[in-house]
N, C-alpha and C positions, 0 to 999 in steps of 0.2 A: 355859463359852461361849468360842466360838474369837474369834479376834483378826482373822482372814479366813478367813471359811468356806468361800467358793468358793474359793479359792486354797488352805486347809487341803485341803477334797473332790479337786483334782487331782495334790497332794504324795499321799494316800496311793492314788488311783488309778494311782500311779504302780507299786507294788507291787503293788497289786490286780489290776491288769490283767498282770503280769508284764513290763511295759515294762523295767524293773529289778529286782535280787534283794532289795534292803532300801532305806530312807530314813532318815536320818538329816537333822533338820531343825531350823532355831531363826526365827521372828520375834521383831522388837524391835520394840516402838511404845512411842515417849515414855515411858519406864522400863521397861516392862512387858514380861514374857518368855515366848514360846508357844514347848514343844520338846517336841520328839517322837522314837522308833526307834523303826523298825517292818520287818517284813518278814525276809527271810533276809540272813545274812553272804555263805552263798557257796551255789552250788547242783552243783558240780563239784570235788569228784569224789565230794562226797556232800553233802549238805543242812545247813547250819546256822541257827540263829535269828542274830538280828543281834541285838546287845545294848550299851546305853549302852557310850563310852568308849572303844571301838575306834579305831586310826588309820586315816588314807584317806592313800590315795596322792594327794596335791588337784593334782599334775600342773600346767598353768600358774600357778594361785594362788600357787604358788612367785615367780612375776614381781612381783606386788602385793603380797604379806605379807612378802618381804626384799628382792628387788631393787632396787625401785622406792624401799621408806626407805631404803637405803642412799646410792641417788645424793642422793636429795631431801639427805639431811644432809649430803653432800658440797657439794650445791651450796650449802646455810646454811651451812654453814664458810668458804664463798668457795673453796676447795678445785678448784672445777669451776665452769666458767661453760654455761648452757643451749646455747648457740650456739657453745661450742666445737669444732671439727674433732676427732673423736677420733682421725685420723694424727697428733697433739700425740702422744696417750698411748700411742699402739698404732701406732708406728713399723714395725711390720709391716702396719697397715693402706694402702695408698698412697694413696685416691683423698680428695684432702683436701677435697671438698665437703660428707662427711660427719658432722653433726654429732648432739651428743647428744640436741640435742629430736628429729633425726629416728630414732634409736634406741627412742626413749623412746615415739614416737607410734608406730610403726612405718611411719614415710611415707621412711624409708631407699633404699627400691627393689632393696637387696639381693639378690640373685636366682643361681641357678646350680644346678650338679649335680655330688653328688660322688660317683663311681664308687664301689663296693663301703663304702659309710660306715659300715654296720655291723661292719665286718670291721675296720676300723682302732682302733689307741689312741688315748688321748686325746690325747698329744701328733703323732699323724698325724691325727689329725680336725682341732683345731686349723690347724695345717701349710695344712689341705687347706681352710678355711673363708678361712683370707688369700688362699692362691693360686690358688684354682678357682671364687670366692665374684667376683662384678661386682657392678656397681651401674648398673639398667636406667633409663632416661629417663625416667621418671615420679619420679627424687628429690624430694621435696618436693611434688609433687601429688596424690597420691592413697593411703590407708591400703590396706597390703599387711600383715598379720601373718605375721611370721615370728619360730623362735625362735632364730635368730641374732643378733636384733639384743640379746635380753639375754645370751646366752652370751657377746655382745662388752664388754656394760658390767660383768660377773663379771670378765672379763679386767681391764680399768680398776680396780674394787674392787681387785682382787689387785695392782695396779701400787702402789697408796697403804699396803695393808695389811701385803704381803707375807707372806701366806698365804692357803690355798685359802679358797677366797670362800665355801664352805658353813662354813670356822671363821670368819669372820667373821661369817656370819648369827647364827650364835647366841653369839658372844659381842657382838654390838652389836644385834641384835633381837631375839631372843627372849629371853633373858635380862633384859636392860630392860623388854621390854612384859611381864614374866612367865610367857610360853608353855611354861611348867614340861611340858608334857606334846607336845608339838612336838619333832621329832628329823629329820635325817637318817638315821639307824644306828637303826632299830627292830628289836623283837626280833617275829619271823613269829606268833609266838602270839597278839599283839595287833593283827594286821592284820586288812582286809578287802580280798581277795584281789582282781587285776585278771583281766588278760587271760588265756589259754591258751594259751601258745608254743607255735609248732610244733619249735623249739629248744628255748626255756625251759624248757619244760615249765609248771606254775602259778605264775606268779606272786605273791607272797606274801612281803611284806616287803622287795622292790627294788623303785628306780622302776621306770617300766613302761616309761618315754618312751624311745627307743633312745639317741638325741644324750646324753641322761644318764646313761645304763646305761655309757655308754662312758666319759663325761668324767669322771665320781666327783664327790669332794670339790669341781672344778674347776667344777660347772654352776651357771649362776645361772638357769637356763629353766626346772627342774623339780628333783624330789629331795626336796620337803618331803613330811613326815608329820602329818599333825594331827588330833585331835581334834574335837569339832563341839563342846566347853566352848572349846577354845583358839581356833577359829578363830571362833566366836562374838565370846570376847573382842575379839580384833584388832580385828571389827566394832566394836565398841562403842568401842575406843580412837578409829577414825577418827570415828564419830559425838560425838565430847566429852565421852563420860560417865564417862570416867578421872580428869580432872583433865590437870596437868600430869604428865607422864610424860620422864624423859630421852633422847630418842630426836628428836624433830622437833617446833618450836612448832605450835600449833592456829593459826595464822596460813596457815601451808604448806598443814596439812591440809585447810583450809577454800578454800584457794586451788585444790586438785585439781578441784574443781567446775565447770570452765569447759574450752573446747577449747584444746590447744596445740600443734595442728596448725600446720606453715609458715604456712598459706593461709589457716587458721580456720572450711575448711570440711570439717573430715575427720572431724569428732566425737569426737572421741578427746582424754584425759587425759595426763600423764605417768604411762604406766603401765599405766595403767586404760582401759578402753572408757566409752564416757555412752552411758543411755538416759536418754529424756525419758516425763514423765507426761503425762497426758494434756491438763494447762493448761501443758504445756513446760517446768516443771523439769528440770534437769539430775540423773541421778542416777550412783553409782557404779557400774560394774559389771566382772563379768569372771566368765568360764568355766576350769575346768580340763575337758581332756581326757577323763579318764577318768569326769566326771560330777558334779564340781561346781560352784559356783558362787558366787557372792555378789552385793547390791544392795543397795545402801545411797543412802537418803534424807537427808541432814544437816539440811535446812531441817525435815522434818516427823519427825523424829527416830525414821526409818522404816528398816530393815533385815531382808535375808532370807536366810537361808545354807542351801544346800541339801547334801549329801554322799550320795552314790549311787557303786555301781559301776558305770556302765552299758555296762565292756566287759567286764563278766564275764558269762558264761566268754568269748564271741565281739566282736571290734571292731564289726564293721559292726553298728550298732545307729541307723538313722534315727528309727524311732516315738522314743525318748527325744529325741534332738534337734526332732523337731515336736511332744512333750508341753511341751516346755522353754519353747520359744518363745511356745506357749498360755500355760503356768504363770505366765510374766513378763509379757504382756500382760494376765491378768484377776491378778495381785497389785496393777500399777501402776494401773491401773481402781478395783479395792479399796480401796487402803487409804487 
């Protein structure tokens, strides 16, 4: 018997209807663990089955599964304060109204255009984000996501660490929370393939996101590889079913559940996005890119990890973003 059936019923119509090539999926309710693969790995440039175990490109979830612990421990160290100006740290940033909670919420107002970005290296990408990169009149009013503003807190990380900020993820989070099967550097045979380049060619085994493709070792916005055991786990670490772990108290964790928006009306976490249930809990949430996802409940010890390709073989892919949308409003209905 499923754990949410109508919510189970539009996870595998997600394959069934062809909205996506495979699902890979886990719910948690209050111990208990509903997981599933189903569907194909890739359908270009020939047909696969998709099969437990594979890594996904989780594309933003890279923000929430290392970037985000890493300030947060930064900031429990006293190391960093929320409301610091990051021109402090990033003396190449000049506009000193800028600080970390609006990094973090994405209510920065960051904004600009950088001629030929994909054409440059990482240290002209870089270069081209302090000096071609503004900060538009909406600072602190209103959530704008962008992935600059964690590419700028990777930058920070790398100020303290003094080394590329993908070695730091895994030697201060992954490694502590045990995500033994999580990598940057995966090997193509245990991927499930993205997008279609018209350059590229398939995608398979690099991130897909360009700003990362470029920046390497250096990105904190995208780049991770993970499993649906590993990133399951992650779940279950912020839900408190670990214990303590060396990495960030359950204090912190539990404190992500609330807005830390300037204004405290942006909805938004350190990190993380919030939706609300349907009696107005707060819950975790956040999207990657390329098709997945996660939602986590803490008070009802409720969580749901979703892993899709949904830009393989083609990007523009709507029907998966309005399945999505459905899928999250009849789980939080659910469960």
């Amino acid at each position: 018997m499923f754990l949410n059936p109508k919510t189970t019923k539009l996870l595998h119509d997600l394959a069934e209807k062809r909205i996506v090539p495979g699902v890979s999926y886990s719910m948690i309710h209050q111990g208990k663990l509903q997981s599933e693969v189903f569907g194909e790995k890739e359908i270009f440039p020939r047909h696969e089955k998709l099969v437990p175990g594979l890594l996904y490109d989780v594309a933003s979830l890279t923000k929430v599964v290392c970037t985000t612990p890493m300030i947060l421990k930064l900031l429990e160290e006293q190391r960093l304060s929320l409301d610091q100006p990051i021109a402090q740290l990033l003396p190449c940033f000049t506009d000193q109204r800028v600080t970390l909670r609006h990094l973090l919420t994405h209510t920065s107002a960051i904004t600009g255009y950088i001629k030929d970005r994909d054409q440059l290296n990482a240290t002209e990408l870089l270069t081209a984000i302090y000096e071609q990169m503004h900060v538009g009149d909406w600072l602190g009013e209103k959530v704008v996501y962008t992935d600059i503003n964690m590419i700028l807190l990777g930058q920070i990380i790398e100020k303290f660490y003094h080394l590329p900020v993908q070695t730091v993820f895994k030697n201060e989070v992954l490694k502590p929370l045990k995500l033994n099967e999580s990598t940057f550097e995966p090997s193509k045979q245990y991927c499930v393939p993205t997008a279609v380049d018209p350059i590229r060619g398939l995608i398979k085994g690099e991130v897909h996101d360009p700003k990362a493709y470029v920046l390497g070792k250096h990105c904190a916005s995208a780049g991770l590889f993970m499993t649906l055991n590993d990133l399951t786990k992650y779940v279950s670490w912020l839900l408190g079913q670990f214990g303590t772990l060396p990495l960030l108290s359950d204090q912190t964790v539990v404190s992500l559940f609330a807005d830390y928006t300037p204004n405290k009306t942006g909805h938004r976490s350190l990190g993380f996005d919030l939706c609300d249930t349907p009696d107005g809990r707060a819950c975790l949430y956040h999207t990657g890119y390329t098709g997945t996802f996660i939602l986590i409940d803490r008070l009802k010890q409720d969580a749901l990890v979703v892993l899709t390709n949904r830009v393989h073989p083609r990007q523009q892919n709507s029907r998966y973003l309005q399945a999505r949308d459905q899928l999250i409003k009849t789980y939080l209905k659910e469960k």
